[in-house]
VEXDREN-2710 file (C-alpha; in Angstrom, 1 decimal):
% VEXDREN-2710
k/r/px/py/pz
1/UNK/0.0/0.0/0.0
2/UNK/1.0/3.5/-0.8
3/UNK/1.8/6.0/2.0
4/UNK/-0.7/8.9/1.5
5/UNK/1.9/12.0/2.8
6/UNK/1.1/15.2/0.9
7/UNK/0.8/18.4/1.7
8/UNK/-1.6/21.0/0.7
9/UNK/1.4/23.5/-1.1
10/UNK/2.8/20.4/-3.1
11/UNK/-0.3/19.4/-3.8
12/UNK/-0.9/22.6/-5.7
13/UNK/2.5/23.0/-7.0
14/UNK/2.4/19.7/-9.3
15/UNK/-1.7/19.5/-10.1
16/UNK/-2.5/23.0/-11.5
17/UNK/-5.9/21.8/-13.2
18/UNK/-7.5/18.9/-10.6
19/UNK/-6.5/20.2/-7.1
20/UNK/-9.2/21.6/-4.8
21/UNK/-8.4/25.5/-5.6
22/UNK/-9.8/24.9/-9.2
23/UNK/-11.9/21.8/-8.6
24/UNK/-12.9/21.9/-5.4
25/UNK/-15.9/19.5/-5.9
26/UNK/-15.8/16.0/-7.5
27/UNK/-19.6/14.0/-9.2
28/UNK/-18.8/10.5/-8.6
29/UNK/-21.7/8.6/-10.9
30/UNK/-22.2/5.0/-10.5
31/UNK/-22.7/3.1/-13.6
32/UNK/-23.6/-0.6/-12.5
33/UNK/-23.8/-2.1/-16.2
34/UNK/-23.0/-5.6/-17.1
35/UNK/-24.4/-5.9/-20.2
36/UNK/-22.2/-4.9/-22.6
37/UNK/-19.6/-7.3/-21.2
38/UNK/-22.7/-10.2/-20.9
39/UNK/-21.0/-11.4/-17.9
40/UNK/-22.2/-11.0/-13.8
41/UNK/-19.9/-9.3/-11.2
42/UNK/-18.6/-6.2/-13.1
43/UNK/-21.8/-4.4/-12.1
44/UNK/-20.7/-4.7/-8.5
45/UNK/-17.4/-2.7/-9.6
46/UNK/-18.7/0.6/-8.5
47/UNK/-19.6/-0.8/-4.7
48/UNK/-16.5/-2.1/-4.5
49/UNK/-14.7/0.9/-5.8
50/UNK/-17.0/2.8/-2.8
51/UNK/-15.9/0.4/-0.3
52/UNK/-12.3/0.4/-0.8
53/UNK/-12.2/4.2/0.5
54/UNK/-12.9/6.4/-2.7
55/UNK/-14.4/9.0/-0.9
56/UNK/-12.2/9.0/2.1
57/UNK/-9.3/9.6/0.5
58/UNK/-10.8/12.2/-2.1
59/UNK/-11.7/14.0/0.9
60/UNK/-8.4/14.2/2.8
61/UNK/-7.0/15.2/-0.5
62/UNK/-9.3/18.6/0.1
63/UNK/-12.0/17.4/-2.5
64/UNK/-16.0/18.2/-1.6
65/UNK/-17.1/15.0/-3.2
66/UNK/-20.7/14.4/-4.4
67/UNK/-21.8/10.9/-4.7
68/UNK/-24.7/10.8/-6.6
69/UNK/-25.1/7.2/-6.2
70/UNK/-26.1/4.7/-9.5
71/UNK/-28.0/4.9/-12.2
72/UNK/-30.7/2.0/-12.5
73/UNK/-29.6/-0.8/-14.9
74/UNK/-32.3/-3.4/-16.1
75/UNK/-31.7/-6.9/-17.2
76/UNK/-34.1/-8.7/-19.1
77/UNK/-32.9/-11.8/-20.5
78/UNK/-35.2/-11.6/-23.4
79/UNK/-33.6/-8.1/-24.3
80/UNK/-30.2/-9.7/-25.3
81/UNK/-30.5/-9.6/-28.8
82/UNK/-29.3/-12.0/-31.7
83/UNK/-25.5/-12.1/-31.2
84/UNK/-24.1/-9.0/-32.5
85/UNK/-25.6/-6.8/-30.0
86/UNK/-26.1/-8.1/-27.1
87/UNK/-28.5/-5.9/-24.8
88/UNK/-28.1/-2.8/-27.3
89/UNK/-31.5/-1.0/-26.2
90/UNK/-31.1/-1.0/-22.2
91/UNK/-27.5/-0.3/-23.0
92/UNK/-28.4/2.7/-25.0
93/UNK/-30.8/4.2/-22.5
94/UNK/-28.4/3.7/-19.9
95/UNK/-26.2/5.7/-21.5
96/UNK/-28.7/8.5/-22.7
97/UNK/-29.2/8.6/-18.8
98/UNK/-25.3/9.1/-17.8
99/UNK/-25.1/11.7/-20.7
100/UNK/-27.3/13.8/-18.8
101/UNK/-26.0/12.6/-15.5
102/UNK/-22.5/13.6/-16.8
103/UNK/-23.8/16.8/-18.6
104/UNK/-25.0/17.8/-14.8
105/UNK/-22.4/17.4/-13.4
106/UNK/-20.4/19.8/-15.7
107/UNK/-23.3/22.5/-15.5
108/UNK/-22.2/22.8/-11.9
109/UNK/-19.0/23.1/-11.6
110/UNK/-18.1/19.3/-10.6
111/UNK/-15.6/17.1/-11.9
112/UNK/-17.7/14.1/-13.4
113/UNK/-15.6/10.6/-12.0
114/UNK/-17.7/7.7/-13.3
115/UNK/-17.0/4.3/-11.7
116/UNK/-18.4/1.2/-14.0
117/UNK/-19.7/-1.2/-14.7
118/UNK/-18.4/-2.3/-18.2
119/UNK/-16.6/-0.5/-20.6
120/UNK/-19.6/0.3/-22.8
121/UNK/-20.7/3.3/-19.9
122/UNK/-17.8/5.5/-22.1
123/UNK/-20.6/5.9/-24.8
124/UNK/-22.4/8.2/-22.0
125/UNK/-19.7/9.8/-20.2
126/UNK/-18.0/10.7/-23.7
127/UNK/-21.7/12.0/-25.3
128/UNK/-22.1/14.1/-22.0
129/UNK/-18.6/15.2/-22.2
130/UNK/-19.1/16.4/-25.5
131/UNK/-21.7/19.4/-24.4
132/UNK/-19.4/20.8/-23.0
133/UNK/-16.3/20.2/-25.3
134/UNK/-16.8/19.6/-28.7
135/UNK/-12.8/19.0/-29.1
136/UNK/-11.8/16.6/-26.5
137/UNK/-9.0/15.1/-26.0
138/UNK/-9.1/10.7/-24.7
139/UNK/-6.7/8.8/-23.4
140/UNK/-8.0/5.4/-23.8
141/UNK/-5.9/3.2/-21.2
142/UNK/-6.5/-0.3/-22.2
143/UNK/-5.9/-3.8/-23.4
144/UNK/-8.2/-3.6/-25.9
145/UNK/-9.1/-1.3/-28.6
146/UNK/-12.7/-1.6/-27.8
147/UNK/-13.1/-0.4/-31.7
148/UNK/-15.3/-2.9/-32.7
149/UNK/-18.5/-3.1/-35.3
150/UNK/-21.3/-5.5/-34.9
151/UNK/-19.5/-6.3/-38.4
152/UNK/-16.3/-7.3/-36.9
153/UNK/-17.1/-8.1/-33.4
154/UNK/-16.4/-11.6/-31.9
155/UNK/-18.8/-11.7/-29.4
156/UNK/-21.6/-8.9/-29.8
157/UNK/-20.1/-7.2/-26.9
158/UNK/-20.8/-3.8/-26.6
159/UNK/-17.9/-2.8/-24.1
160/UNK/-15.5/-3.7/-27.2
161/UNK/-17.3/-1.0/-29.5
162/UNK/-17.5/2.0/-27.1
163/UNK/-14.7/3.9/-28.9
164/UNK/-16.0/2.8/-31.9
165/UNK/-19.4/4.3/-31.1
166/UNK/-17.8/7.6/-29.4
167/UNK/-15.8/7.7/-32.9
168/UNK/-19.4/7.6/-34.8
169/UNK/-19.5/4.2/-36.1
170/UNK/-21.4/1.7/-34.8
171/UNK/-25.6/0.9/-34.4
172/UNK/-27.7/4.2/-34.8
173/UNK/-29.2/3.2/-31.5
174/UNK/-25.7/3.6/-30.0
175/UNK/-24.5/6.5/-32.1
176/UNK/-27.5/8.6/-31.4
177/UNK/-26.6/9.1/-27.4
178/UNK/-26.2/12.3/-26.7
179/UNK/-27.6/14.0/-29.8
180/UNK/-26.0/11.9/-32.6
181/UNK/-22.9/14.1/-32.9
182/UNK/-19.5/12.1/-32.5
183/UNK/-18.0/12.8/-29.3
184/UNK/-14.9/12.4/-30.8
185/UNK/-12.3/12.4/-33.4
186/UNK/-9.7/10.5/-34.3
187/UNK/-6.7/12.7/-34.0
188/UNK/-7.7/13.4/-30.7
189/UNK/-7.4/10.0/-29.2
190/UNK/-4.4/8.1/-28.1
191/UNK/-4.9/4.1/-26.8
192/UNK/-2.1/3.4/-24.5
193/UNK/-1.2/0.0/-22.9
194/UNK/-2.7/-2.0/-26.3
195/UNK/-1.9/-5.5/-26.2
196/UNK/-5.2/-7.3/-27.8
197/UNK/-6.7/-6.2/-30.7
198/UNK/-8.9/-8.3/-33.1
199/UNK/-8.0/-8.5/-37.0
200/UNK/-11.0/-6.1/-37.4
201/UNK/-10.0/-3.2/-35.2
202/UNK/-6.4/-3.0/-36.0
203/UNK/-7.6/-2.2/-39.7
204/UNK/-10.3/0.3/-38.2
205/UNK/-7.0/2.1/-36.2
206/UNK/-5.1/2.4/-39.2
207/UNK/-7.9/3.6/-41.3
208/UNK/-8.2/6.2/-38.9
209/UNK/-5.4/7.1/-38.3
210/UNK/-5.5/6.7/-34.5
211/UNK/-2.1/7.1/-32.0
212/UNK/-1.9/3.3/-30.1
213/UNK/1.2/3.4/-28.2
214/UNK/1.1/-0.4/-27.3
215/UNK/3.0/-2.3/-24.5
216/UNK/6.0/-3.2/-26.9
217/UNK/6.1/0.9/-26.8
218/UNK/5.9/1.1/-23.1
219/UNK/8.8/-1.6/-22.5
220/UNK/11.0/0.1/-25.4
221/UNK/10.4/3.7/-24.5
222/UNK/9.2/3.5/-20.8
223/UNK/6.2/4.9/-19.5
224/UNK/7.2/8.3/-18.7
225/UNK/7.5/9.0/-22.6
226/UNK/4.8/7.1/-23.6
227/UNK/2.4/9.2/-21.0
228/UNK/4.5/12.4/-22.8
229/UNK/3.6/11.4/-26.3
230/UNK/0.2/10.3/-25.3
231/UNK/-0.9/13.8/-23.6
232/UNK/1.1/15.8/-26.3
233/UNK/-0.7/14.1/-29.2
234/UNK/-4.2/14.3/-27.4
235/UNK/-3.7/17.9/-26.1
236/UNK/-3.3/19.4/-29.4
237/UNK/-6.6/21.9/-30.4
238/UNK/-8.7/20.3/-27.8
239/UNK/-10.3/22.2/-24.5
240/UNK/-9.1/18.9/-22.5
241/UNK/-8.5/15.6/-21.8
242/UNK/-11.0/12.6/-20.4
243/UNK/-9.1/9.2/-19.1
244/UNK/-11.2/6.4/-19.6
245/UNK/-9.2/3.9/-17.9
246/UNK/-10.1/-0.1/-18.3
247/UNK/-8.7/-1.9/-14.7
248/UNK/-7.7/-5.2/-17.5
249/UNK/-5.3/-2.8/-18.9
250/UNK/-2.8/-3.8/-15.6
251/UNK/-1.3/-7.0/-15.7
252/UNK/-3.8/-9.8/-14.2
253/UNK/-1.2/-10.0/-11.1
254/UNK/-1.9/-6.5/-10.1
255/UNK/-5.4/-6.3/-11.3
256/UNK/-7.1/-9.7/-10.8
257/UNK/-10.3/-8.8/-10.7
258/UNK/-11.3/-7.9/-14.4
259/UNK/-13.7/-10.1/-17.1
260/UNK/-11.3/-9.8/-20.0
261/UNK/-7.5/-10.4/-17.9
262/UNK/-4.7/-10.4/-20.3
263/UNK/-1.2/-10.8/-19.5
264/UNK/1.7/-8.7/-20.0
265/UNK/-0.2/-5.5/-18.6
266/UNK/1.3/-2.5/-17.0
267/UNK/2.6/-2.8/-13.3
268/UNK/1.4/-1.1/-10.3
269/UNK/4.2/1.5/-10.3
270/UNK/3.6/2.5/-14.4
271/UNK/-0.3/3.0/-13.9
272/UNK/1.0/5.4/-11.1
273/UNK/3.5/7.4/-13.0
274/UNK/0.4/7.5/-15.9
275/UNK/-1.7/8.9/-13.0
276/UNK/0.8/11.3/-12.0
277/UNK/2.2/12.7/-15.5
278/UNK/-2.2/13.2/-16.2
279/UNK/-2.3/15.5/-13.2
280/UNK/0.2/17.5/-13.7
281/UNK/-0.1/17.9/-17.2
282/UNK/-2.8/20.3/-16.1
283/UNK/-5.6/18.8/-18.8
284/UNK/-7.6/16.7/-17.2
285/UNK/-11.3/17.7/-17.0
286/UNK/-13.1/14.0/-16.8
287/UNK/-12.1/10.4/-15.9
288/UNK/-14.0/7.1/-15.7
289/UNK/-12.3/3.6/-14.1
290/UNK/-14.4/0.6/-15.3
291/UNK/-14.6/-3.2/-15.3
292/UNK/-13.6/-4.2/-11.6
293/UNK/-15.8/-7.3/-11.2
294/UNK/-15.2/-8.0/-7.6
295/UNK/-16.2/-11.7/-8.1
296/UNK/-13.2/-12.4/-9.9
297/UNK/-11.3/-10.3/-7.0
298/UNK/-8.9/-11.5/-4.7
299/UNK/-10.0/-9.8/-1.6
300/UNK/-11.3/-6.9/-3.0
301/UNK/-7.9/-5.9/-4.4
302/UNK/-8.1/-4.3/-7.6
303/UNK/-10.6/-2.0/-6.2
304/UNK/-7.9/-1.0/-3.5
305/UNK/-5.6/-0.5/-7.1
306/UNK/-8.7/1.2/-8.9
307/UNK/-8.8/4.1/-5.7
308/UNK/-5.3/4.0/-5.2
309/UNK/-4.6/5.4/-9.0
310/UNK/-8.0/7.5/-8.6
311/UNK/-6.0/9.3/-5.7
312/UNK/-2.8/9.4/-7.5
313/UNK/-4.9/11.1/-10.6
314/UNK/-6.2/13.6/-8.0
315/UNK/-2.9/15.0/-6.8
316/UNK/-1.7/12.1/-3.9
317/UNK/1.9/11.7/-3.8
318/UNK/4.2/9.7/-1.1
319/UNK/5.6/13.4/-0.4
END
């Protein structure tokens, strides 16, 4: 466990842009979705997030912190759909509901912290994002390229489209959140920590064009210039940068507790320094952490990891 020393100067000094002088108060908005991933436990990730001290140790950082608690997420067995998109209408209006839950939270002055649930929640927090910046900036820290079509998809998961869909491709029902409007564009993304794409979503990256700095990068260049590159390339003519932050893209030995565990992730220590160089870059201005499934947990520990990088993204340091 990380010692939690800081100081309210220092704390200042190195976060200019998420520090409680500029944003004093936090929305944390709990998305409790499994059905993008079709698989149980994941919608327990934002209890467990709660429980492993979130709001504790936003509040000794200096935070106000707002919990406005979950949305409602309905399952209905007969709503999963033929194979290619699995749950798509309850997924959709879940979604249009955290767009506006998201959109709120900007309107007053809160930073909106979303806590999943599945991947496919970045469909809402990226549409309500979008009202208020129509050129944002995503760093998309992940495994998986979640770029996927009901075309190309293996499964007819929807958590491996939500880029896709924030990217404007993708079912009209999903596409549609939030006005219709992309949320983003492609030059404005960066994918970092890569290291399980499908055939179909490595030729939908290089079509567009989009920055994946993979975990060969990482191990050749370390993650200090990866995170450099990454905020440099996604910084460029946009108001500011969301961190949508996928717990599978650690390595399985820090972060047990994930549907989709792939070896050969990013340790402990990088996902800290990632945390770190995001706060002091000054840019941050939205974050979601998703997929802890706390049945596949070991003692609720990637939760512990989920709110230790949380606090580290918030401006804790170990002096």
């Amino acid at each position: 466990m990380r010692s939690r020393l800081y100081s309210a100067n220092s704390l200042s000094r190195r976060c200019s842009a998420i520090n409680p002088q500029r944003y004093p108060d936090i929305a944390i908005i709990g998305v409790p979705m499994d059905l993008g991933a079709d698989r149980r436990g994941v919608d327990m990730g934002p209890s467990a997030i709660r429980c492993a001290g979130l709001e504790r140790r936003l509040t000794q950082l200096g935070y106000r912190v707002h919990d406005q608690g979950d949305l409602v997420v309905r399952r209905q067995p007969a709503a999963a759909g033929t194979g290619k998109l699995k749950y798509v209408d309850e997924i959709a209006k879940v979604n249009a509901e955290l767009c506006l839950a998201v959109e709120t939270a900007q309107q007053a002055g809160r930073f909106p912290l979303v806590l999943g649930g599945d991947h496919s929640i970045a469909i809402g927090t990226l549409a309500g994002m979008r009202r208020h910046h129509e050129t944002l900036g995503v760093i998309w820290l992940d495994s998986h390229g979640d770029v996927n079509t009901a075309a190309t998809s293996p499964s007819g998961n929807i958590h491996g489209m939500s880029l896709a869909v924030a990217l404007g491709f993708g079912d009209p029902r999903l596409t549609a959140v939030g006005g219709g409007a992309p949320a983003l564009r492609p030059e404005h993304v960066a994918i970092v920590g890569a290291r399980s794409l499908d055939a179909g979503e490595r030729a939908f990256l290089r079509q567009q064009g989009i920055l994946v700095l993979t975990m060969h990068e990482i191990d050749r260049l370390g993650m200090t210039r990866v995170m450099e590159q990454a905020i440099d390339h996604v910084s460029r003519d946009t108001s500011g940068i969301h961190l949508s932050l996928d717990l599978d893209g650690l390595d399985p030995t820090a972060a047990p507790g994930v549907g989709t565990p792939v070896p050969g992730g990013l340790t402990c220590r990088e996902s800290y320094l990632a945390m770190e160089l995001l706060c002091e870059s000054g840019r941050l201005v939205s974050a979601e952490f998703v997929e802890v499934n706390p049945i596949l947990d070991q003692h609720n520990q990637t939760a512990h990891i989920a709110v230790s990088l949380i606090a580290s993204l918030f401006g804790e340091r170990i002096l």
